[in-house]
KELUM-813210 format. One record per residue: x negated, y negated, z of N, C-alpha, C in turn; residue number from 1. Coordinates in Angstrom, 1 decimal, padded with zeros to 4 digits, always signed. Layout:
BEGIN
NODE     nu     nv     nw    cau    cav    caw     cu     cv     cw num
NODE      X      Y      Z      X      Y      Z      X      Y      Z NUM
...
***
This chain:
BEGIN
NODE     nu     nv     nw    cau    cav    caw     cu     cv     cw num
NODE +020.3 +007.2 -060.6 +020.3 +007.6 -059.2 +021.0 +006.5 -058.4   1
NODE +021.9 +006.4 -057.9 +023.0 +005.9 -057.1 +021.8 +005.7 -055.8   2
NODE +022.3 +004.5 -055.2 +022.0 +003.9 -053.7 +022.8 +004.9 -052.8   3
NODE +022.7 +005.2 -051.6 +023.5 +005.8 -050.2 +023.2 +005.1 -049.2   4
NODE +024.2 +004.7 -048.1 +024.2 +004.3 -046.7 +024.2 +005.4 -046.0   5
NODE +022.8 +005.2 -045.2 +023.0 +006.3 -044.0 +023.9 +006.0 -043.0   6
NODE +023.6 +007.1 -042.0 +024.0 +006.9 -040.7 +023.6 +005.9 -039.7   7
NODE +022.5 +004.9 -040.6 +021.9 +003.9 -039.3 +022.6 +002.9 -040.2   8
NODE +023.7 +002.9 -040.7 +025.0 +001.7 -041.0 +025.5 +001.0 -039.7   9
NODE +025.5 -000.3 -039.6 +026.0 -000.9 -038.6 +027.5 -001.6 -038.7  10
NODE +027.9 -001.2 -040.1 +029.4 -001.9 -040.4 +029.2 -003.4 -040.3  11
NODE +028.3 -003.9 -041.1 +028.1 -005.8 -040.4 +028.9 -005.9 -041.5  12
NODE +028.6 -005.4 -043.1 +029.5 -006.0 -044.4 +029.0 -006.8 -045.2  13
NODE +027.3 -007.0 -044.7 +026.7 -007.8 -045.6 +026.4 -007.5 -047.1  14
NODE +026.5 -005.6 -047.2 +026.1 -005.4 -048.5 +027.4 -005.4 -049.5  15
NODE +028.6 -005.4 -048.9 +029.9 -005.3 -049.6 +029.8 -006.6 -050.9  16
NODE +029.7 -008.0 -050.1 +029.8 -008.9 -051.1 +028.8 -009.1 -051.8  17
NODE +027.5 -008.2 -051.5 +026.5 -008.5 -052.8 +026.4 -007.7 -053.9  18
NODE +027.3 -006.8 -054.0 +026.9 -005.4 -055.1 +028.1 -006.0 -056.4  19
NODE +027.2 -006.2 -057.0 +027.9 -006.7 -058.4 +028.6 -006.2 -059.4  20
NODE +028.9 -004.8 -058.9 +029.5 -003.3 -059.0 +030.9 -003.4 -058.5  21
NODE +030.8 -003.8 -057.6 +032.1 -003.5 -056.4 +031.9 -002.1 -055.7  22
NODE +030.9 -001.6 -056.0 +030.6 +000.0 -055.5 +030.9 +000.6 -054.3  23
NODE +031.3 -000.7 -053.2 +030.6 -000.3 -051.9 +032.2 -000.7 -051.1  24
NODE +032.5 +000.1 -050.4 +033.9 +000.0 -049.6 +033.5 +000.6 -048.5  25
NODE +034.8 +000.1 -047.3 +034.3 +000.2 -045.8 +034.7 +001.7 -045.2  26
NODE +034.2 +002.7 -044.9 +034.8 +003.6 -044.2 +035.1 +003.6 -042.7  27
NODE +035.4 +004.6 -041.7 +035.7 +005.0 -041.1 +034.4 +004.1 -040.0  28
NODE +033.0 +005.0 -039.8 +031.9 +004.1 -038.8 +030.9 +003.5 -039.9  29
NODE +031.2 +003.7 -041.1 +029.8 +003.3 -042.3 +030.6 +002.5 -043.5  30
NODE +030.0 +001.8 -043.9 +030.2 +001.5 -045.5 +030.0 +002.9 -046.6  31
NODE +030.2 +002.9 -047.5 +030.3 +004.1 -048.3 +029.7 +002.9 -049.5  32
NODE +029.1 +003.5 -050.8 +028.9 +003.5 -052.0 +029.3 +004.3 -052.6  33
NODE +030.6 +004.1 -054.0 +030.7 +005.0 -054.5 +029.2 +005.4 -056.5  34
NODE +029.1 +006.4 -056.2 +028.0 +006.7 -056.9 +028.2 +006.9 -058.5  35
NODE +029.7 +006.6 -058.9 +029.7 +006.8 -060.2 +029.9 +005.1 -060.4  36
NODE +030.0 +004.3 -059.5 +030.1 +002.9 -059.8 +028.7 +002.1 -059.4  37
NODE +027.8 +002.8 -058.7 +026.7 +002.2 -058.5 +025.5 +002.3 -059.3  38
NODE +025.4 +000.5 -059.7 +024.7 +000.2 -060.9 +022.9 +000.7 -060.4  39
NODE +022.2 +001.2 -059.4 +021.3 +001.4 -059.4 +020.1 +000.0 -059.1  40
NODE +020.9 -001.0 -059.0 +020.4 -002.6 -058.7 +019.5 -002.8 -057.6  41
NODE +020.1 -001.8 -056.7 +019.3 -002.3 -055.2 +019.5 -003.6 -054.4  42
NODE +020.3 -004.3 -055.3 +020.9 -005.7 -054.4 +021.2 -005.5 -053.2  43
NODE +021.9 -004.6 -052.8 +022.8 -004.1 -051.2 +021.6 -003.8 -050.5  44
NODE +020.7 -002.8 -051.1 +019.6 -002.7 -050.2 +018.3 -003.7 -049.5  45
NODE +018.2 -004.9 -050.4 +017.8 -006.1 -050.1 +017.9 -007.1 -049.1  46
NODE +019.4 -006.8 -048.9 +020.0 -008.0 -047.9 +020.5 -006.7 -046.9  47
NODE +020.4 -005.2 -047.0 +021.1 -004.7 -045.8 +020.2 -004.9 -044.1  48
NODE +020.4 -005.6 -043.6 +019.5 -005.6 -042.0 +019.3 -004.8 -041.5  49
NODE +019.6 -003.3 -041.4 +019.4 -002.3 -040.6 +018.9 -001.0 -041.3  50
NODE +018.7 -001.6 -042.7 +017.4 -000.7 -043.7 +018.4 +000.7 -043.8  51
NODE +019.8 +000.7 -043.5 +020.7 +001.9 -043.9 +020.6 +002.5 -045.7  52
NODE +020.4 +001.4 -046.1 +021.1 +001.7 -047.8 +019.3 +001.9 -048.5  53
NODE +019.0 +003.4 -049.1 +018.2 +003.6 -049.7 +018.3 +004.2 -050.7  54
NODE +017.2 +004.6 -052.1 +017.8 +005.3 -053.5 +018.2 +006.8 -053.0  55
NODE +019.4 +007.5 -053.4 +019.6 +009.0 -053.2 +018.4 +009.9 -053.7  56
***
């Protein structure tokens, strides 16, 4: 089960350099995870401050 960023993404970028994956690239107003590269770690979700990134 792959991690998701919701809509309460604030674009800060803190979860980008922690995903050990590389999973996670910047969109448009959110970060994105992509889900065939996301190891399931929960690292991003740890350090994200605005509690955006939860399990799908």
């Amino acid at each position: 089960m792959a991690y998701v960023i919701s809509d309460d993404c604030v674009a800060c970028g803190t979860c980008i350099g922690e995903c050990p994956a590389g999973a996670i690239s910047e969109g448009d107003a959110k970060y994105n995870i992509d889900p065939n590269a996301c190891l399931d770690c929960g690292t991003c979700a740890d350090v994200c401050p605005s509690g955006a990134i939860n399990p799908e």
